[in-house]
TIRONU-425348 format. One record per residue (C-alpha): x, y, z. Coordinates in nm, 4 decimals. Layout:
<vexros>
          X          Y          Z
          X          Y          Z
...
</vexros>
This chain:
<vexros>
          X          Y          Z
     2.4671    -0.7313     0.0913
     2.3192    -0.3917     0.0240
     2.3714    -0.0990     0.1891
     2.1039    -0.0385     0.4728
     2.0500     0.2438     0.6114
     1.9857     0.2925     1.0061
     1.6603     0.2681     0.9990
     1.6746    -0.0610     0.8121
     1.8787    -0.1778     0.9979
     1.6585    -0.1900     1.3013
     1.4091    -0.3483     1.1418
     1.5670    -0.6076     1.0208
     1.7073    -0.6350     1.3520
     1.3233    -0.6091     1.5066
     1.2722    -0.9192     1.2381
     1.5239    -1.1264     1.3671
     1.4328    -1.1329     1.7299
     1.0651    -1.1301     1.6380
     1.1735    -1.4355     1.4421
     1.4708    -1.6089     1.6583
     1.2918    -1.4930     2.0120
     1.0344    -1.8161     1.9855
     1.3045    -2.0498     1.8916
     1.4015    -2.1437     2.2087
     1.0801    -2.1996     2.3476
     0.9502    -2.3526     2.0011
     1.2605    -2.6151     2.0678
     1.1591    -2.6964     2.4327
     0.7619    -2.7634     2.3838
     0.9164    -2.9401     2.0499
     1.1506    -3.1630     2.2627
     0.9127    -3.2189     2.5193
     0.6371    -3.3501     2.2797
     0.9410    -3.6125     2.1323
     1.0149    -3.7465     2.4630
     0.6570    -3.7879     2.5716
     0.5423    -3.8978     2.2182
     0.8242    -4.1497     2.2385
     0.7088    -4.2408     2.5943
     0.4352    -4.3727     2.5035
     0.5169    -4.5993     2.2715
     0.8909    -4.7148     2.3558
     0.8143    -4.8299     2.7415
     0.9352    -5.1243     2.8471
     0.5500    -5.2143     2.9403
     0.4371    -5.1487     2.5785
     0.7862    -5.3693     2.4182
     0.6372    -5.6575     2.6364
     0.3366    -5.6795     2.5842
     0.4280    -5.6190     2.2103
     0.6240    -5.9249     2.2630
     0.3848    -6.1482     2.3782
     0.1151    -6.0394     2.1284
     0.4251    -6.1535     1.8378
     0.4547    -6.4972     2.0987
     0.0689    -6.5740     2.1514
     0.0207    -6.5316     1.7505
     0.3126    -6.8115     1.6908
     0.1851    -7.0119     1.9893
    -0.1915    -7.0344     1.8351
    -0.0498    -7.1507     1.4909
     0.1485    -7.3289     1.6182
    -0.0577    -7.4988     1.8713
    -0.3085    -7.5362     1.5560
    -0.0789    -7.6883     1.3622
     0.0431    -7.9255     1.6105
    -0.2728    -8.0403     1.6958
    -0.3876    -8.1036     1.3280
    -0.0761    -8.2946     1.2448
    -0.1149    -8.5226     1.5686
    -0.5019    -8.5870     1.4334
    -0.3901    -8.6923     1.1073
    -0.1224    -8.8912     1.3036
    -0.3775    -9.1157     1.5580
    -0.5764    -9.1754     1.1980
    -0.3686    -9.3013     1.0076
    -0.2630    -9.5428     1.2762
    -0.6277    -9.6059     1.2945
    -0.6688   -10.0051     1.2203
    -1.0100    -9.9622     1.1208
    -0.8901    -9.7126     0.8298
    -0.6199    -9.9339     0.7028
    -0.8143   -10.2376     0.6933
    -1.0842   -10.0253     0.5467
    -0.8090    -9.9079     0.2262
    -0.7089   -10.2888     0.2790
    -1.0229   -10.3852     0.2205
    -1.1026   -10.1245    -0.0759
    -1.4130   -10.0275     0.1317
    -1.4459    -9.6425     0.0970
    -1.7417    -9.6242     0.2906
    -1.5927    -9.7876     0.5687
    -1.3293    -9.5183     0.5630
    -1.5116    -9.2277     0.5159
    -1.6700    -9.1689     0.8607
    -1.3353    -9.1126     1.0120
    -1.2180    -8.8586     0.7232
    -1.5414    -8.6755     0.7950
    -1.4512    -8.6828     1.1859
    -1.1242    -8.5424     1.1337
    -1.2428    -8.2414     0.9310
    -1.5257    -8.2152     1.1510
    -1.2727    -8.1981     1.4745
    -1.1271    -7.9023     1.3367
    -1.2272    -7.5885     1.1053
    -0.8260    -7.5539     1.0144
    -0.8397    -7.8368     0.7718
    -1.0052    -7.7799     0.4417
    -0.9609    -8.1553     0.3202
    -0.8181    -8.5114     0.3767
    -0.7585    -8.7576     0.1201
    -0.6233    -9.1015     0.1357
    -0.3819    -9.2329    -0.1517
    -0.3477    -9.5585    -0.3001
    -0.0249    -9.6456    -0.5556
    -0.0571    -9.2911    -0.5813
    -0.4281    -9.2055    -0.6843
    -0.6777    -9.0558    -0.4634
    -0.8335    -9.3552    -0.3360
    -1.0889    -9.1102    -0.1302
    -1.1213    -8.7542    -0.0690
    -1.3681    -8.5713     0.2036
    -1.3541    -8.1801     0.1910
    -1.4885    -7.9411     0.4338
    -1.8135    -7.8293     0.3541
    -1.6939    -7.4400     0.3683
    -1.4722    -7.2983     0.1293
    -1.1538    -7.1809     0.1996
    -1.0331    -6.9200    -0.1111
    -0.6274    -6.9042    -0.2166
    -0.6765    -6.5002    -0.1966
    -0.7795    -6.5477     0.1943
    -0.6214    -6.8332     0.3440
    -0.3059    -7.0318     0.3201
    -0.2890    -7.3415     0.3034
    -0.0426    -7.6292     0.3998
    -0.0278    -8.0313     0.3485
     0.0979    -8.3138     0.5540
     0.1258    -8.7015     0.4232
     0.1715    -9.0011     0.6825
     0.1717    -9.3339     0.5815
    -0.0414    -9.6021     0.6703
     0.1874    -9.9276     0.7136
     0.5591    -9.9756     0.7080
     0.5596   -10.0909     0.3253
     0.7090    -9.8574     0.0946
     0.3708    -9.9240    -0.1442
     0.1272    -9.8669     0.1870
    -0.1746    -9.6214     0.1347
    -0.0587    -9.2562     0.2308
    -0.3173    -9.0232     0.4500
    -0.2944    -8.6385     0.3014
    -0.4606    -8.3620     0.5074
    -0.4093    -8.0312     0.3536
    -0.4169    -7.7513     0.7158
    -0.5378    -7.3554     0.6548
    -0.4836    -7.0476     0.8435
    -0.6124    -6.7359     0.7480
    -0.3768    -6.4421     0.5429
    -0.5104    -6.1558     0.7493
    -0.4243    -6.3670     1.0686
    -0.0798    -6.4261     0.9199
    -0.0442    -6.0837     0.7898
    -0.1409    -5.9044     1.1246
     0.0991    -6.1492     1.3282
     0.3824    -6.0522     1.0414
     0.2365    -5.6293     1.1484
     0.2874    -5.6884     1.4763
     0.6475    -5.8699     1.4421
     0.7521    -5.5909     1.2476
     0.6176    -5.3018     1.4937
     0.8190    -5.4540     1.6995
     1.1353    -5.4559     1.5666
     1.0703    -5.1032     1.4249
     1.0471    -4.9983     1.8045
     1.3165    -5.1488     1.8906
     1.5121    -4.9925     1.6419
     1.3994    -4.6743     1.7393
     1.4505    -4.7370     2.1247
     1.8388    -4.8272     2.0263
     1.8513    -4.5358     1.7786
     1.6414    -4.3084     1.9165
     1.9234    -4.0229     2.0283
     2.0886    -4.0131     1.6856
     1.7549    -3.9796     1.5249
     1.6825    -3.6768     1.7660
     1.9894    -3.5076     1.6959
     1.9267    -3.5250     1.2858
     1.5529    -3.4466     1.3600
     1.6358    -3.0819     1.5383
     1.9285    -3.0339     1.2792
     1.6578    -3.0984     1.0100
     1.4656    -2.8302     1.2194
     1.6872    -2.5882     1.2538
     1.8152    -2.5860     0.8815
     1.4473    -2.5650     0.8068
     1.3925    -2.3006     1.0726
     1.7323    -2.1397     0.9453
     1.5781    -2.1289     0.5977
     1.2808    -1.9653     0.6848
     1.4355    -1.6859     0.9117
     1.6823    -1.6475     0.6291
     1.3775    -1.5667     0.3524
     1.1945    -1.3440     0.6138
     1.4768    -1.1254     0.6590
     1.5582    -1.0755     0.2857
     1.1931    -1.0293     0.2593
     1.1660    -0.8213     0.5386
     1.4825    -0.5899     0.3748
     1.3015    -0.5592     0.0825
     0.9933    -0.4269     0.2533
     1.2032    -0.2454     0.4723
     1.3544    -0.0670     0.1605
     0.9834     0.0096     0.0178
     0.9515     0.1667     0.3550
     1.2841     0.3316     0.4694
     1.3028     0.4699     0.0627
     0.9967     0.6352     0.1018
     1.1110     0.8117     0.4317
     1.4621     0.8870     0.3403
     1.3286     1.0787     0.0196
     1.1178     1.2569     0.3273
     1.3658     1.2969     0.5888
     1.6132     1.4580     0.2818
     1.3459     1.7152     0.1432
     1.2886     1.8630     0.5339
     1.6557     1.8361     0.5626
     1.6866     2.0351     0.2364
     1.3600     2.2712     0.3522
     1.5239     2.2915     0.7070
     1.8037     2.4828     0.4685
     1.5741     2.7258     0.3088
     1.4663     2.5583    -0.0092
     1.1110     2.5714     0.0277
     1.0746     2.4541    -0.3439
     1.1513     2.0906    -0.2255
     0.8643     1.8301    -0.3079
     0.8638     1.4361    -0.2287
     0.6554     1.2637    -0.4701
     0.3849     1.0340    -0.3154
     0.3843     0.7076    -0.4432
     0.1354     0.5714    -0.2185
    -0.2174     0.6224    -0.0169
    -0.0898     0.4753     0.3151
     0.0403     0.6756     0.6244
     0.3418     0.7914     0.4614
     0.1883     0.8583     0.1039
    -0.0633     1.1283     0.3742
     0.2130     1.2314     0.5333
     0.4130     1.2842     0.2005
     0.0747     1.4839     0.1433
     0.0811     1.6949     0.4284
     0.4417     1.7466     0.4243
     0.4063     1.9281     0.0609
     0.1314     2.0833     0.1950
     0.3007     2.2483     0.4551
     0.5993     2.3656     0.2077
     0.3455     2.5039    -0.0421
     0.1813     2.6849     0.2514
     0.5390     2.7420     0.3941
     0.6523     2.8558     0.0507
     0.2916     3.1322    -0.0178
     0.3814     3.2744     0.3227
     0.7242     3.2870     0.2805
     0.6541     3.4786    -0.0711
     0.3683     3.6958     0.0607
     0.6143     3.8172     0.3310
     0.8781     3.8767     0.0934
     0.6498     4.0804    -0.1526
     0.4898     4.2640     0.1071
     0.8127     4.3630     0.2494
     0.9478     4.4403    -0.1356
     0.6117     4.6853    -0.1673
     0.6590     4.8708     0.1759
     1.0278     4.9354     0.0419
     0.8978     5.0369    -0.2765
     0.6359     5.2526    -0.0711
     0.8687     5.4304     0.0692
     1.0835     5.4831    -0.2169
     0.7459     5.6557    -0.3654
     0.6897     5.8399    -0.0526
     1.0022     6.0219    -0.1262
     0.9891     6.0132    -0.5250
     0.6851     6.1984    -0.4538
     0.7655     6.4516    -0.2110
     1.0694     6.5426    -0.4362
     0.9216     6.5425    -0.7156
     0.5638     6.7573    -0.5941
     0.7828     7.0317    -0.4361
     0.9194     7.1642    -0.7313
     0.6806     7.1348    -0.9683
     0.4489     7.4244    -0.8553
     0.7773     7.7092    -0.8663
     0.8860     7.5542    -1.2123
     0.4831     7.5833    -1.3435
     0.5061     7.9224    -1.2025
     0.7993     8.0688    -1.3351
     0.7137     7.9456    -1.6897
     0.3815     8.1184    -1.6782
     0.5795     8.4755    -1.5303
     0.8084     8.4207    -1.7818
     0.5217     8.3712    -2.0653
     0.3341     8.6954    -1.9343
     0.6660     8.8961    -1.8827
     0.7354     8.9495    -2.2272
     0.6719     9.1979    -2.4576
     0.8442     9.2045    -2.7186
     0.7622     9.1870    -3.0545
     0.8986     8.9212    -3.2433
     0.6209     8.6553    -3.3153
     0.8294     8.3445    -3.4047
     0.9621     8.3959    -3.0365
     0.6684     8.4608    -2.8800
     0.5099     8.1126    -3.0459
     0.8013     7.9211    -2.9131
     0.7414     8.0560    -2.5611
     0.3761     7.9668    -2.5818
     0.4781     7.6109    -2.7235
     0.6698     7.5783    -2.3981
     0.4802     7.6653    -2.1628
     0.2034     7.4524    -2.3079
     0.4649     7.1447    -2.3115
     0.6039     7.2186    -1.9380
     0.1954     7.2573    -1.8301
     0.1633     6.9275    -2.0169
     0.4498     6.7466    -1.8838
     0.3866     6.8996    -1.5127
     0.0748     6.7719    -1.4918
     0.1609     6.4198    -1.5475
     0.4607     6.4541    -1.2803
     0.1727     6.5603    -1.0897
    -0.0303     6.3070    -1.1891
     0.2777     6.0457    -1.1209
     0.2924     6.2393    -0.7503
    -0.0691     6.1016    -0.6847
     0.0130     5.7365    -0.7894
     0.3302     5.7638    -0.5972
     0.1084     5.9260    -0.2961
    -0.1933     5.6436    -0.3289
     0.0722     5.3665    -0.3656
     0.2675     5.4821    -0.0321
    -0.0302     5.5514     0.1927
    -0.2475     5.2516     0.0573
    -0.5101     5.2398     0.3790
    -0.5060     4.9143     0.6004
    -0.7028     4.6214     0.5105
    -0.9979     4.5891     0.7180
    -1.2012     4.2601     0.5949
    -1.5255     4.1724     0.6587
    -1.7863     3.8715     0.5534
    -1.8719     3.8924     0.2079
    -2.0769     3.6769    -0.0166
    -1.8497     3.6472    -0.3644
    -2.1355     3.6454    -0.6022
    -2.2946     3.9477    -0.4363
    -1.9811     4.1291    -0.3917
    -1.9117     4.0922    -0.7435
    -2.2830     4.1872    -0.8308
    -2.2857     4.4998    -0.6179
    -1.9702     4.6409    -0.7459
    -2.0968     4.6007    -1.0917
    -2.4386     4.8477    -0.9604
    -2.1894     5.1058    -0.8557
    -1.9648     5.1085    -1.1376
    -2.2061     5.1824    -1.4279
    -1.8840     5.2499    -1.6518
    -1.8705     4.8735    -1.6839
    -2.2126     4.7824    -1.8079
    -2.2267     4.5995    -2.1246
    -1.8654     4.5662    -2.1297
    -1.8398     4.3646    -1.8698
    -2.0061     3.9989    -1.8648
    -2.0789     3.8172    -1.5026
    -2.3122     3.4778    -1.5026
    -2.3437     3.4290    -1.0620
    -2.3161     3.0985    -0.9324
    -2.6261     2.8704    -0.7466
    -2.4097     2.8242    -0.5008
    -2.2933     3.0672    -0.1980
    -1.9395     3.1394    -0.1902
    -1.8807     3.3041     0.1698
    -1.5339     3.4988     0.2389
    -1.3620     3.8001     0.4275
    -1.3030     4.1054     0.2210
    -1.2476     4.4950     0.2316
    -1.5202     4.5679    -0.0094
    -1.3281     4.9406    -0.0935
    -0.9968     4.7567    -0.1941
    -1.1178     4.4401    -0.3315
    -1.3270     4.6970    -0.5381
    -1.0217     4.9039    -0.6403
    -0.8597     4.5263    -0.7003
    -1.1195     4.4628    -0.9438
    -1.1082     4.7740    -1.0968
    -0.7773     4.7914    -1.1633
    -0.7992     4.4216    -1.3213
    -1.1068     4.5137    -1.5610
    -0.9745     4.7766    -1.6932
    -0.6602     4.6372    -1.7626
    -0.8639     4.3491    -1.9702
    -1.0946     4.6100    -2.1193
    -0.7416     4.8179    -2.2385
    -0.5963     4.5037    -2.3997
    -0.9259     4.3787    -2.5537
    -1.0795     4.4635    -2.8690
    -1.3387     4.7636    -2.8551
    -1.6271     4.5210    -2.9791
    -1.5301     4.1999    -2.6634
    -1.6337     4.2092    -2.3413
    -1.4177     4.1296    -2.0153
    -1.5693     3.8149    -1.8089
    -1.6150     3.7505    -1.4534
    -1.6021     3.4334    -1.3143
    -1.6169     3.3132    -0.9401
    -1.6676     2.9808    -0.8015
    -1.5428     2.7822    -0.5079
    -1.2789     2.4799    -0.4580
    -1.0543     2.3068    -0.1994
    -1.1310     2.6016     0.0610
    -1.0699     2.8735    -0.1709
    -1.3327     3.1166    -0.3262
    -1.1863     3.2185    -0.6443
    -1.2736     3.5011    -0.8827
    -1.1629     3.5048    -1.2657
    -1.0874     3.8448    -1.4826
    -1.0950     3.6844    -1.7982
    -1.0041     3.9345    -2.1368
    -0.9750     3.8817    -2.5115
    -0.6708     4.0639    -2.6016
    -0.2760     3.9367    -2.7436
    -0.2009     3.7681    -2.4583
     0.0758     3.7677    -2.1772
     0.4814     3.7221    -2.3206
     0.7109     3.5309    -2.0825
     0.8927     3.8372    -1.9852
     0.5531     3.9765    -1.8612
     0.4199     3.6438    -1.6420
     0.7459     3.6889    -1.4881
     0.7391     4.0714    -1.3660
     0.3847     4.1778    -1.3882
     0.3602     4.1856    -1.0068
     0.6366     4.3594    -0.9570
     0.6501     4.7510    -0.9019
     0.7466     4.9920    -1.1773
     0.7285     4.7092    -1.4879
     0.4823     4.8195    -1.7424
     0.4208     4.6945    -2.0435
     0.1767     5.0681    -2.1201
     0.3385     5.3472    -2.2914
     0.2035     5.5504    -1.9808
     0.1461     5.3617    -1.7231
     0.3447     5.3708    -1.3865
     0.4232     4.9808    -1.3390
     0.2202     5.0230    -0.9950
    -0.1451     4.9037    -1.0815
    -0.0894     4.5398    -1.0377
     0.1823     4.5911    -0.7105
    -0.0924     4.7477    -0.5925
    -0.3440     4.4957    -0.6244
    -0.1055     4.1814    -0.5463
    -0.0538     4.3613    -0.2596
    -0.3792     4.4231    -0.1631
    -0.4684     4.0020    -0.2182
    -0.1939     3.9530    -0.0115
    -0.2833     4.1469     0.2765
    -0.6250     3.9443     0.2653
    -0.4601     3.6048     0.2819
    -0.5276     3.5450    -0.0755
    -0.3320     3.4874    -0.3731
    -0.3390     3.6499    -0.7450
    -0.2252     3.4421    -1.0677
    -0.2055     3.5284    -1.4525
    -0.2095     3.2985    -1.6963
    -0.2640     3.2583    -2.0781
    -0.6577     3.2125    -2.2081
    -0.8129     2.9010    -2.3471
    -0.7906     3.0724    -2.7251
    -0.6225     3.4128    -2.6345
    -0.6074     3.6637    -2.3886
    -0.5055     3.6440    -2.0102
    -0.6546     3.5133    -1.7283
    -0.6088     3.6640    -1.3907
    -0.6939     3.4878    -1.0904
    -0.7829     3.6068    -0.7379
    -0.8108     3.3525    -0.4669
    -0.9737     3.4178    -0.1303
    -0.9801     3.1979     0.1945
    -1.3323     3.0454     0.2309
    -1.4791     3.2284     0.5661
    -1.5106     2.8239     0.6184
    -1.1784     2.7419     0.6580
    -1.0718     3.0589     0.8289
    -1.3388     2.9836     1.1092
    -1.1385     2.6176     1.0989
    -0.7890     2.7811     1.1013
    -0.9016     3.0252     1.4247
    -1.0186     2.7108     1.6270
    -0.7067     2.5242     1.5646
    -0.5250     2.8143     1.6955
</vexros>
């Protein structure tokens, strides 16, 4: 047999006392109806009166036949009819032929014989068919010579008389048969029923297994993923094979470890950026203190000198244009370091998505006619910090304006789904290479000959902290997508009352 598990294993033992647990019962009520069904028809009361039904139905043939054969007897010791035959008179001997048959509706016909003819015949007026009745013939002679006339009468009975006497006979000995076997036949009649019953409980416990194992399958793939999530793997998924209870909770479980998972990530980035925060806390405040005294002394050092040789002097003015160059972008660096370590709290409030989107546009006249926005019929209510959602999106557009062509716009898309509001930066330029889908979030990777690898940490970090989630992927021709998905105000309200 297979291997079953525990959980089979019970119910294939709940099938087998579902099954067996009537049995005994089923073979009481089952015994009980034998014995009274045989009750009634193998009592000594019913074999009686059985008997004398099979008696009376001999005694009335019979009595029938005895009584026809002593009629034709007294007539043909009749004087009257032998002179009569004597005589050759046939109309002499008629009347008492006609008498006899009409004496009795059991005889269909009497003849009398002469040397062996039919001398004269009288039959009864009905007719009495071969198919229905039987029929029977006695001769008696009418003198002591071997040559004397002969007196035939030819006696019926009806078939379905004779054939219900022969029923009843053998009803009879059928129940008597069954009275003296009736024990053995009990004894093969359960063992029929219990091979039967056997049988049966047999198939429905193979069949049950095999349910079972659609079943138990189904929930040892689930038990083994939370086992397996239980140990940290959040990327664990059970595929659902079915719409029943455990194809929802199959659902819901893979819900939960996708939720499980974005939370688990979202903490884990979040507490990646404060480290990196405070790495740029420091970078910055080492970095900003020397700058001014180094700017300083190159500028002394330019106006200290007077000397005379020109090829000198242009090299010191070179270099203190290069170190004026090169410390303002440390400065520069120092204020992105700065913004990205003391990035304000987020403090959300209810926003509608197409107007968000619509107002920021108004305020940032840089973007008009390079960037393209179509707003939806339909409202699209979330939570948001309108300052960094608006630095989120600023940061995004000009990212897709920077890797577009000068002559293509960047699109906006938003739209809602699934209790998400979700808002599309959509560009035209090369594209996104593997190596970039897998770092862009992350701080310090750049893919910008200046850039400071902290634009998108910043605004990953800044979805994040709204409960929302941030996505990049390749365009339908070319370019990148980048996707920012919000909690619908909706589902938050839903979220807070389940709390």
């Amino acid at each position: 047999m297979w291997h079953l598990r525990k959980f089979e294993w019970k119910i294939v033992l709940a099938l087998l006392v579902t099954a067996a647990a009537p049995l005994l019962f089923t073979m009481f009520m089952v015994e009980r109806l034998v014995e009274e069904s045989m009750a009634i028809g193998l009592n000594d009361q019913v074999l009686t009166s059985l008997h004398s039904g099979v008696g009376l139905y001999k005694e009335v043939i019979e009595s029938r036949m005895r009584v026809v054969r002593l009629q034709g007897q007294m007539l043909s010791q009749d004087e009257g009819v032998r002179r009569a035959v004597e005589q050759g008179d046939r109309e002499a001997a008629r009347p008492a032929l006609e008498a006899l048959l009409e004496g009795s509706s059991w005889i269909s016909r009497a003849r009398l014989l002469s040397g062996g003819e039919v001398w004269l015949e009288v039959q009864h007026p009905e007719e009495f068919p071969k198919q229905a009745w039987k029929s029977k013939t006695d001769r008696w002679q009418l003198g002591q010579a071997d040559d004397a006339p002969t007196l035939e009468v030819t006696f019926v009975i009806r078939r379905d008389f004779l054939a219900a006497s022969e029923a009843l006979r053998e009803l009879v000995l059928t129940l008597e048969d069954v009275e003296e076997n009736f024990q053995p036949w009990k004894l093969a009649y359960y063992r029929m029923f219990l091979l039967a019953y056997t049988v049966i409980l047999i198939a429905a416990v193979l069949l049950g297994i095999l349910l079972a194992r659609g079943v138990t399958g189904r929930v040892a793939r689930l038990v083994a993923a939370v086992h397996q999530a239980s140990g940290g793997n959040l990327g664990v998924r059970v595929e659902v094979r079915s719409r029943d209870e455990i194809g929802q909770l199959t659902v819901a479980f893979n819900q939960m470890l996708d939720d499980l998972q974005r939370g688990r990530d979202r903490i884990v980035y979040l507490e990646k950026i404060s480290s990196w925060q405070e790495i740029a806390r420091r970078l910055a405040h080492e970095i900003k203190n020397p700058l001014t005294p180094i700017q300083l002394a190159v500028q002394e050092l330019h106006r200290s000198y007077r000397g005379d040789d020109p090829k000198f002097t242009a090299k010191l003015s070179a270099s203190v244009e290069i170190v004026e160059e090169e410390v303002g972008t440390l400065r520069r660096m120092v204020e992105t370091f700065s913004a990205f370590a003391k990035m304000p709290a987020v403090q959300p409030q209810p926003a509608e998505l197409n107007a968000f989107v619509a107002d920021f546009l108004k305020l940032n006249p840089q973007f008009s006619g390079r960037v393209g926005f179509e707003p939806r019929a339909v409202a699209i209510p979330v939570r948001l910090d309108r300052s960094l959602m608006g630095r989120v999106l600023t940061n995004l557009i000009n990212n897709g304006l920077e890797a577009s062509p000068s002559d293509q716009r960047v699109e906006l898309e938003v739209g809602g789904a699934d209790g998400w509001g979700w808002l599309r930066v959509i560009d035209h330029g090369a594209g996104l290479s593997e190596l970039a889908r897998q770092r862009l979030f992350q701080p310090y990777f750049t893919t910008k000959e200046h850039g400071t690898g902290l634009g998108l940490a910043i605004v990953k970090k800044i979805v994040l902290q709204h409960g929302g989630e941030i996505s990049a992927a390749e365009g339908v021709e070319r370019g990148a997508v980048f996707t920012v998905r919000l909690p619908l105000e909706a589902n938050r309200a839903d979220d807070r009352a389940r709390g």
